[in-house]
DOTI-489632 format. One line per 8 residues: number of its first residue (from 1); for each residue x, y, z of N, C-alpha, C, O. Coordinates in steps of 0.05 Angstrom, whole numbers, plus 5000, padded with zeros to 4 digits. Example, Ala and Ser with C-alpha at 12.3 -4.5 7.8 and 13.67 -1.06 7.14 Angstrom:
REM residues 2
1) 5264,4886,5156,5246,4910,5156,5264,4934,5156,5285,4934,5169  5257,4955,5142,5273,4979,5143,5258,5001,5157,5268,5023,5161
***
This chain:
REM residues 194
1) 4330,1202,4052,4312,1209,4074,4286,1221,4063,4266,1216,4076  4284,1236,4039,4259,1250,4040,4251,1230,4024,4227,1236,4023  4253,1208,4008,4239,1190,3991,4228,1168,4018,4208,1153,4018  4246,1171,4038,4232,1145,4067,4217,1167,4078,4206,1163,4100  4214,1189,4066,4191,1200,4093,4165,1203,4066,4141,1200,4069  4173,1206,4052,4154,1210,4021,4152,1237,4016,4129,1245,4011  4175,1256,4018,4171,1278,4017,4186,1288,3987,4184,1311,3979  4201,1270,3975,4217,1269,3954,4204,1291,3924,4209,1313,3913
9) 4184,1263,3922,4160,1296,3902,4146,1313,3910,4127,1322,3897  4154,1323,3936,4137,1359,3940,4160,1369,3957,4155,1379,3979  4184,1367,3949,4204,1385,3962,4234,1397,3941,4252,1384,3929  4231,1421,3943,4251,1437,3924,4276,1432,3943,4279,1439,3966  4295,1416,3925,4323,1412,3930,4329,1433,3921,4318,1441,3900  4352,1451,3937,4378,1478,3915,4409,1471,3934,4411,1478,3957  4428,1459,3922,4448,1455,3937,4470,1478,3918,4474,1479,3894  4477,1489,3932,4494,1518,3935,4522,1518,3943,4532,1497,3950
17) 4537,1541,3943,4558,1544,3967,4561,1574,3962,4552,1584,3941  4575,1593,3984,4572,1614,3987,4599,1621,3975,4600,1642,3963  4627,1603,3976,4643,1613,3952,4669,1591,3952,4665,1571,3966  4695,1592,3937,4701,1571,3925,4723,1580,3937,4722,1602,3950  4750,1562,3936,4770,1558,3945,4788,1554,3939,4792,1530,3937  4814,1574,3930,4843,1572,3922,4861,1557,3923,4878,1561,3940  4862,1535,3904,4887,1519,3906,4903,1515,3902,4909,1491,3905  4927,1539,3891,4943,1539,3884,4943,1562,3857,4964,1574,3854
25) 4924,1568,3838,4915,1585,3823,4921,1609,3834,4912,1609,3857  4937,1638,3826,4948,1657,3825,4964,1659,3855,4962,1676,3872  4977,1639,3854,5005,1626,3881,4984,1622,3907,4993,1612,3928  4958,1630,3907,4946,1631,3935,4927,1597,3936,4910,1584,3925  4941,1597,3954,4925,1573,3967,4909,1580,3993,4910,1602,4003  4891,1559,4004,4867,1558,4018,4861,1582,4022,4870,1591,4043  4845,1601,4006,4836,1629,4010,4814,1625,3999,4810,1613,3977  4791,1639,4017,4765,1624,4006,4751,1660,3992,4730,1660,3980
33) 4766,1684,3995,4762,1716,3995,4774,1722,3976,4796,1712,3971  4762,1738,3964,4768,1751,3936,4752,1741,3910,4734,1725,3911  4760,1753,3890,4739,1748,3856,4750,1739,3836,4748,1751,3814  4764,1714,3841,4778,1701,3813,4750,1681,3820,4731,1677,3836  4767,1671,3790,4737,1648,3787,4730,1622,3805,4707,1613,3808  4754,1612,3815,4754,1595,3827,4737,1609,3859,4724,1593,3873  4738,1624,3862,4720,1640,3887,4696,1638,3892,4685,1628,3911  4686,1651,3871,4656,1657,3860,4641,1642,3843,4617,1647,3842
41) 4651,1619,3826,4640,1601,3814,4633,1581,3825,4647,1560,3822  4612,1581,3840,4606,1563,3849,4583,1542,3836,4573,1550,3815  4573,1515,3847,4558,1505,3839,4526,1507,3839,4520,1495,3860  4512,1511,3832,4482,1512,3832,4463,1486,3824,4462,1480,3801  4452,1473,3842,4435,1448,3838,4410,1448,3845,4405,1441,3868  4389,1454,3829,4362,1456,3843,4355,1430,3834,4368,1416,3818  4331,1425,3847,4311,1393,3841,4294,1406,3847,4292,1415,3870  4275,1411,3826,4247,1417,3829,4219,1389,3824,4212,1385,3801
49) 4210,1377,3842,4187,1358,3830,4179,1373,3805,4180,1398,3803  4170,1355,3782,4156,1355,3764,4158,1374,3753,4137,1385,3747  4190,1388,3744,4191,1410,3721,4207,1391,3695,4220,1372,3688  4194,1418,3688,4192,1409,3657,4226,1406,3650,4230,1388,3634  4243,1415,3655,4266,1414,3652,4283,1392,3660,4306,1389,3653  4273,1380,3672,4297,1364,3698,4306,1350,3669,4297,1343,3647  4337,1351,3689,4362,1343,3668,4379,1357,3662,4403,1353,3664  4364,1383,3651,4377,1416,3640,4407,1421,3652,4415,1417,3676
57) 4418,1428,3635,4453,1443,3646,4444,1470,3639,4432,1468,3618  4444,1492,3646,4438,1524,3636,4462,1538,3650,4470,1544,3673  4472,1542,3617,4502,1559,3624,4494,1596,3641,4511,1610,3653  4478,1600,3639,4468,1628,3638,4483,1630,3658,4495,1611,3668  4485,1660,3668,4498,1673,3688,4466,1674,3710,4442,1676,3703  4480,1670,3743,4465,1677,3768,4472,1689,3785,4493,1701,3782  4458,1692,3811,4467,1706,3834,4455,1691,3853,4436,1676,3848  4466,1694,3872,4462,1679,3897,4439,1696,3920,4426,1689,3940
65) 4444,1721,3905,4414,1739,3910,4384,1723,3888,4360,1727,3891  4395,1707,3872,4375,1696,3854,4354,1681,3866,4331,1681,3859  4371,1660,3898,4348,1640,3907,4322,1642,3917,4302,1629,3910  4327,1672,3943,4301,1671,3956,4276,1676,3927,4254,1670,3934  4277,1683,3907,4267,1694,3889,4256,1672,3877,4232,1675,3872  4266,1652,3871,4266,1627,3863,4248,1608,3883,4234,1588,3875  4251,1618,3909,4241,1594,3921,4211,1607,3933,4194,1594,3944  4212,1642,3925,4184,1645,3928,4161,1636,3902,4138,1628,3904
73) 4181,1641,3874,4167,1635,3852,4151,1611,3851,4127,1610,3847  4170,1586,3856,4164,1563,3866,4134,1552,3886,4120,1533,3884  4133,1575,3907,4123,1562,3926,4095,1577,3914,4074,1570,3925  4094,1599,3892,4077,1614,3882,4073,1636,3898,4049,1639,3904  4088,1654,3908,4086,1682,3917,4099,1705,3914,4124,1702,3914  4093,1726,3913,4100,1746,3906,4128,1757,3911,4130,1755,3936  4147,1766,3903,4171,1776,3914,4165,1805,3925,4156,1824,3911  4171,1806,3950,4167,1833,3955,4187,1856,3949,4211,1850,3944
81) 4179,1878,3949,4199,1894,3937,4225,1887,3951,4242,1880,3935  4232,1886,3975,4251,1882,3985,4271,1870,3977,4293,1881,3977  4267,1848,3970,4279,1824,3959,4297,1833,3933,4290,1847,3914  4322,1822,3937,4336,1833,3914,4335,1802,3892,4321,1783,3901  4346,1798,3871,4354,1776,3854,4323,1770,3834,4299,1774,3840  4330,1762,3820,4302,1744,3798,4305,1713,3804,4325,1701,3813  4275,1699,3794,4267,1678,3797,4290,1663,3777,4294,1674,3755  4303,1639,3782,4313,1627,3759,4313,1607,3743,4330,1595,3730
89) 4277,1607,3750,4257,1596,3731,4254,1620,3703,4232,1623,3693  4269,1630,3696,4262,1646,3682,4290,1636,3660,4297,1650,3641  4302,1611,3668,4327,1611,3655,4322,1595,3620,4341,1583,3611  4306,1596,3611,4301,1598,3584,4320,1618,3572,4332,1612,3551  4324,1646,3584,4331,1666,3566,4354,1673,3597,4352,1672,3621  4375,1679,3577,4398,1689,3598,4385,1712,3620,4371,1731,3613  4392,1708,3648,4379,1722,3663,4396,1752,3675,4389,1771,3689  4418,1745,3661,4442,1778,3674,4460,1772,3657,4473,1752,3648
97) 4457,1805,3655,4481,1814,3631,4512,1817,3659,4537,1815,3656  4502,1822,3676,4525,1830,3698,4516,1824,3726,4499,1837,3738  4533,1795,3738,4532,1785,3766,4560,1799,3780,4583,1801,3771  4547,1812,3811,4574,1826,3821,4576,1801,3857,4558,1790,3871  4608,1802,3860,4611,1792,3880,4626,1808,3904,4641,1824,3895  4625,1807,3920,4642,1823,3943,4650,1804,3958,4639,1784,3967  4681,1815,3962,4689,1802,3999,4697,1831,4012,4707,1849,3999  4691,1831,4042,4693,1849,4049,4691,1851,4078,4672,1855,4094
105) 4723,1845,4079,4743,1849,4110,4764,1859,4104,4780,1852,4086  4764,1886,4124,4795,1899,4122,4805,1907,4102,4825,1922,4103  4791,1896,4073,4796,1897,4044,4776,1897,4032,4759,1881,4039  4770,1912,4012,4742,1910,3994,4757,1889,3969,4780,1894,3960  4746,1870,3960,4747,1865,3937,4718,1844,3920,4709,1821,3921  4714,1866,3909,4688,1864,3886,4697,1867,3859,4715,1882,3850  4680,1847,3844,4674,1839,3815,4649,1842,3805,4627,1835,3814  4656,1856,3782,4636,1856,3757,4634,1830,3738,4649,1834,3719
113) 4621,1804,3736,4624,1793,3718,4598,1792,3688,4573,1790,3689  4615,1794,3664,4593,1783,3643,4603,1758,3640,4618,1744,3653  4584,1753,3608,4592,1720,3605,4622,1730,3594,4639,1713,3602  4630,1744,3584,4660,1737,3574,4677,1753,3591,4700,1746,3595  4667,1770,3601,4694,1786,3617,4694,1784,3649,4674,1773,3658  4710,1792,3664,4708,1800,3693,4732,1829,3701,4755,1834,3695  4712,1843,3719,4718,1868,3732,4732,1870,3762,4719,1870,3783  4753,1870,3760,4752,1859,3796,4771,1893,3809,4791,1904,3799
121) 4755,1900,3833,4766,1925,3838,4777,1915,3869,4770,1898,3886  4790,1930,3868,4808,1911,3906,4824,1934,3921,4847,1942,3919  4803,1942,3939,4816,1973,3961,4827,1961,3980,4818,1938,3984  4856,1972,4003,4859,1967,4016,4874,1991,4029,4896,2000,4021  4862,2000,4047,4865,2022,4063,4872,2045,4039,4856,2042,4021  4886,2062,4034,4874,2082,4007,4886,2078,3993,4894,2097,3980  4898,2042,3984,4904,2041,3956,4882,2028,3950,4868,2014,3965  4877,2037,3916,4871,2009,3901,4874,2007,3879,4891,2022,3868
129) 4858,1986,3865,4868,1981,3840,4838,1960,3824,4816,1953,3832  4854,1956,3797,4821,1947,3781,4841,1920,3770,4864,1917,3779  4835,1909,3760,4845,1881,3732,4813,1882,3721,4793,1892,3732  4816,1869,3700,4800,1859,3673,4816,1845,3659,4836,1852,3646  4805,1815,3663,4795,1789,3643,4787,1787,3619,4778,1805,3606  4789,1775,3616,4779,1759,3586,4768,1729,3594,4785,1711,3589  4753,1723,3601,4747,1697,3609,4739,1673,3589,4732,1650,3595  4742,1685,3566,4746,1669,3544,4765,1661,3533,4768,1638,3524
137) 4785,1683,3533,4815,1679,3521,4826,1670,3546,4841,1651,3546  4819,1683,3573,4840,1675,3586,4822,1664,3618,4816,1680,3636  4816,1633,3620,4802,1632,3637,4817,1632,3664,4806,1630,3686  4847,1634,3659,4863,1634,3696,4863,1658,3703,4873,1669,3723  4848,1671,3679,4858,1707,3694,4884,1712,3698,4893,1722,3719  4896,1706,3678,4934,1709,3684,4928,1736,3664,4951,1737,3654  4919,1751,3655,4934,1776,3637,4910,1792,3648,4888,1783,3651  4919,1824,3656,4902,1838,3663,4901,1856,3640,4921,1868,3632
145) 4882,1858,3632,4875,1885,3606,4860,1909,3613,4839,1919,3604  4878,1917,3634,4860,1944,3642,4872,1965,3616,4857,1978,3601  4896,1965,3616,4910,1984,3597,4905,1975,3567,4909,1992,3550  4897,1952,3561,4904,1942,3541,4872,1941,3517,4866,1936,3494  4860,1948,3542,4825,1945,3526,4807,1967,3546,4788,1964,3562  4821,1989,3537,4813,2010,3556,4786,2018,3553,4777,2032,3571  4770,2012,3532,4749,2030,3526,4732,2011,3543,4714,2019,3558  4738,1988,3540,4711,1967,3545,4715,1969,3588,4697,1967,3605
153) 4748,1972,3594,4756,1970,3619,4741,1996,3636,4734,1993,3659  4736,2026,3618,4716,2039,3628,4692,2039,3630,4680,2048,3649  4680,2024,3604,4654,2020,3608,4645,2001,3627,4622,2006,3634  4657,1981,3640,4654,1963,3657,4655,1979,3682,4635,1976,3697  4673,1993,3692,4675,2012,3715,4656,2036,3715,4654,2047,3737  4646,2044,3699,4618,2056,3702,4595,2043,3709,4583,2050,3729  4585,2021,3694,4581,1999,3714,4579,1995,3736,4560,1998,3752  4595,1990,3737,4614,1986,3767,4613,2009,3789,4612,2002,3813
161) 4613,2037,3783,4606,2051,3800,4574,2058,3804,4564,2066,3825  4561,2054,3782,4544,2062,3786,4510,2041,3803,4486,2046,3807  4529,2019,3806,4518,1992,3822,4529,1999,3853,4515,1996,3872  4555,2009,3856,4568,2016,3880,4558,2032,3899,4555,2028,3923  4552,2053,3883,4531,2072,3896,4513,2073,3914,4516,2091,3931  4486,2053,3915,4469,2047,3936,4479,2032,3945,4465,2026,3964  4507,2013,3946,4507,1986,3955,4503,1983,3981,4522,1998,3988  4493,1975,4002,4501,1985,4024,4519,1965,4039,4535,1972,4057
169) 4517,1941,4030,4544,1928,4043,4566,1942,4046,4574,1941,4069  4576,1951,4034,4598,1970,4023,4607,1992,4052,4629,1996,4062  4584,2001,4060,4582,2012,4082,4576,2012,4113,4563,1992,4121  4585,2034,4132,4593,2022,4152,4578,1992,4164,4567,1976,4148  4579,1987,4189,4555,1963,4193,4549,1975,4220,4562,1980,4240  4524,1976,4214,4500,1987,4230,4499,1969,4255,4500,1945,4254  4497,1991,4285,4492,1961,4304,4464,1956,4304,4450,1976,4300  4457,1940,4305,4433,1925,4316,4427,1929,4346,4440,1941,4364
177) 4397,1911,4347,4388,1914,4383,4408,1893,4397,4423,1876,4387  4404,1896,4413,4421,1881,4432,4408,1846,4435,4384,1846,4429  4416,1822,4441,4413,1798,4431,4397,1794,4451,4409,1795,4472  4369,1788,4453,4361,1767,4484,4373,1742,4483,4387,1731,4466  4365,1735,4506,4371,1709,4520,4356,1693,4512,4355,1673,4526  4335,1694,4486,4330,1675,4471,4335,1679,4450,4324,1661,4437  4349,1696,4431,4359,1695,4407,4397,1683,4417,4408,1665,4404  4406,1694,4432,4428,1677,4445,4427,1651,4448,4445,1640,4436
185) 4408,1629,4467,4401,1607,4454,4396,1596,4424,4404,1575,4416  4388,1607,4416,4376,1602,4381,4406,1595,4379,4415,1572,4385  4423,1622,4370,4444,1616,4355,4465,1596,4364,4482,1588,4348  4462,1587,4398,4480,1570,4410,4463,1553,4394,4472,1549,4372  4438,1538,4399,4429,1515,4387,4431,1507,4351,4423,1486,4343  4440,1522,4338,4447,1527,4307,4472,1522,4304,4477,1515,4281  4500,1525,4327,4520,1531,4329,4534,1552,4321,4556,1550,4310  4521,1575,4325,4535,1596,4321,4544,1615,4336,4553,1638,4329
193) 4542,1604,4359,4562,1608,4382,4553,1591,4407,4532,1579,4413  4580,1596,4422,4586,1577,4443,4577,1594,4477,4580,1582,4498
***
């Protein structure tokens, strides 16, 4: 469609997904919540007209806070402070030492990932608990080395708290104004409600 409308070379393709799906990997099937890899690893596809790269595979680590950043860089404007994530036009040089993920219903569970390890902390009403990966030695995440590589399993949870801290997802959820009867349309016409 955008090559029959001729929009093909002046439009940034990014095809995404918000997270991945359990199939059978640690006994759980169709669960799309939580921070094994199959969750959070998702795919990243940009098409930029006329960069210098096209073709490129770039193993580097991202965030899905990375796009709007990306697609202002692109369009040539400024990121405002607001805006969390970096451009990932910048992927010449690895862009994060540490991408974190959250699900968060009824249960917190968030991850710390580097390129070799992952952090995954998982509350549920006042229990919880941590695991640490090896995502090199062990990419199913079958052995947890919290006990077993303790020094590195604290330094990661310092980390880890100290990202936690401002997070504000994390915290309660704020109401908002009340919806008009044209933002109620909007979302019926989007399908996001009936």
């Amino acid at each position: 469609s955008l090559k029959e409308l001729g929009l093909d070379k002046s439009t940034l393709v990014i095809l995404t997904a918000d997270h991945g799906e359990m199939l059978g990997e640690h006994n759980i099937y169709f669960e799309h919540r939580g921070s094994y890899e199959e969750n959070i690893r998702v795919p990243l596809i940009i098409k930029v007209p006329k960069l210098f790269l096209k073709g490129k595979t770039v193993s580097a680590q991202a965030s899905l806070v990375d796009i709007v950043p990306t697609i202002l860089d692109t369009l040539g404007l400024n990121k405002p402070s607001y805006v969390q994530g970096k451009s990932l036009f910048a992927f010449i040089k690895p862009l994060r030492r540490y991408v974190f993920s959250s699900y968060i219903h009824n249960t917190h569970i968030i991850s710390l990932r580097t390129e070799d390890c992952k952090l995954i902390y998982n509350k549920q009403g006042n229990h919880e608990s941590w695991e640490l990966y090896n995502l090199k030695t062990d990419p199913k995440e079958e052995h947890n080395l919290t006990t077993i590589r303790r020094n590195e399993f604290k330094r990661l949870k310092l980390i880890f708290e100290n990202w936690n801290k401002p997070a504000t997802a994390l915290g309660p959820i704020r109401k908002g104004p009340k919806l008009t009867e044209e933002d109620r349309n909007r979302l019926k016409s989007l399908g996001y409600s009936q």
